[in-house]
N, C-alpha and C positions, 0 to 999 in steps of 0.2 A: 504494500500500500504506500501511494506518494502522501509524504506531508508539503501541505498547500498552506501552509500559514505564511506570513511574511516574519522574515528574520525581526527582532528585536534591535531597534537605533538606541545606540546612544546620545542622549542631550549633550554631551561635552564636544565630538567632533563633526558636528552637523554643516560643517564650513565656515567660512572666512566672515568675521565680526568684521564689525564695523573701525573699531579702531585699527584693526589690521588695516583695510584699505585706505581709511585716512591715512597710516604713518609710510605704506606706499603712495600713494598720493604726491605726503608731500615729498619724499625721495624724488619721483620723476619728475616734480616742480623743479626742486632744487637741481638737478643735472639739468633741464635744459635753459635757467638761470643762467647758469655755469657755460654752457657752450653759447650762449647768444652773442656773446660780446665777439668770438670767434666766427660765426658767421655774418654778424653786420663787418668786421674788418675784411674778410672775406668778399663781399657785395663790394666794397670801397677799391679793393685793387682790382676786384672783375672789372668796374668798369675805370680805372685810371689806366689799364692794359689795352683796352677798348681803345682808349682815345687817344695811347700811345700805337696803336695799331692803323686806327683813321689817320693819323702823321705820317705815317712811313710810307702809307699807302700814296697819299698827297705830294711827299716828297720824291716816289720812286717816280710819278708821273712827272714830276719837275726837269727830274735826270732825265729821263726818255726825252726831254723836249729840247735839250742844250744837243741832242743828235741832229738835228733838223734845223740849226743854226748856220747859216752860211759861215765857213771858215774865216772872216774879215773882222778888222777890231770893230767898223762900223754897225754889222749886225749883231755881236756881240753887246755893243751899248746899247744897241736897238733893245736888245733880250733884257740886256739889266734894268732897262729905265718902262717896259713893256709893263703896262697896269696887267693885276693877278686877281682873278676876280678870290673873296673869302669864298667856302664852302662851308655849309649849314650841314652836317650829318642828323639823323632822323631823331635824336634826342635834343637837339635843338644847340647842342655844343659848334661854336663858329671856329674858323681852320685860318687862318693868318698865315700865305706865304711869301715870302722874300727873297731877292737873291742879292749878290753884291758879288760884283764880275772886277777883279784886280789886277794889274798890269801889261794892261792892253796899248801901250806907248812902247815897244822895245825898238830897240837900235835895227835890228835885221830881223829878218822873216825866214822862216820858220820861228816863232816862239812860241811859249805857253802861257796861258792867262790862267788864272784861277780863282772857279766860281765857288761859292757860299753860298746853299742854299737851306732856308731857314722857313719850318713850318711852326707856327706856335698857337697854344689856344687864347682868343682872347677870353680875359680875366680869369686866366690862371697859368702866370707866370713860370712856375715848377716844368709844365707839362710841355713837351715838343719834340721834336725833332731837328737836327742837323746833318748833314754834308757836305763834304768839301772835294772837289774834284779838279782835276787840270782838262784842259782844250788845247790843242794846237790852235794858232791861225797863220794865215801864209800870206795875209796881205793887211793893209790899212784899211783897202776898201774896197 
């Protein structure tokens, strides 16, 4: 014959009180307390790598464009003194670039001139990019 009764509980292990999950509770407050400050410094260099990424990016197009400069000190100044329009990225962060083209007066031809070219954020000085490159030119003009 089966016995069909239900086993007998105990009142002492019938699960998890109440103060048990409060004092977990507060443990998993307390840990992620603890790593918040971690993940907002986190957030902060995601995007300062971001907008040192949008720079490089700005500036490598700068480089590609001194290829397409006619070799002359003339189109050279033409380049250096040529308005750069700023770019807006989609966070609304504006892109400042510059060049500055030095020693384009030499004695004899073949020489090298060399550019400075310079990406920065406005209103936030820390953040940018630079490059420095040579050119030949073979003539004044």
């Amino acid at each position: 014959m089966i016995d069909r009764r239900e086993p007998a509980t105990s009142s002492d292990d019938s699960g998890f009180g109440l103060v048990e999950i409060v004092v977990s509770m507060f443990l998993l407050a307390l840990l992620a307390v603890a790593f918040l400050p971690l993940l907002i410094e986190s957030l902060r260099v995601s995007v300062t790598n971001s907008k040192v990424a949008t720079a490089n990016q700005i500036l490598s197009e700068q480089l590609d464009a001194i290829a397409l400069v006619p070799r002359t000190c003339a189109a050279f100044d033409a380049f250096e003194s040529a308005a750069i329009p700023n770019v807006t990225d989609e966070r609304g962060t504006i892109y400042q670039a510059d060049r500055d083209v030095t020693g384009c007066a030499p004695a004899s031809y073949p020489a090298s001139v060399t550019i400075v070219l310079t990406v920065s954020i406005v209103g936030e000085p820390g953040i940018g990019s630079r490059a420095t490159t040579f050119a030949i030119v073979e003539s004044l003009n």
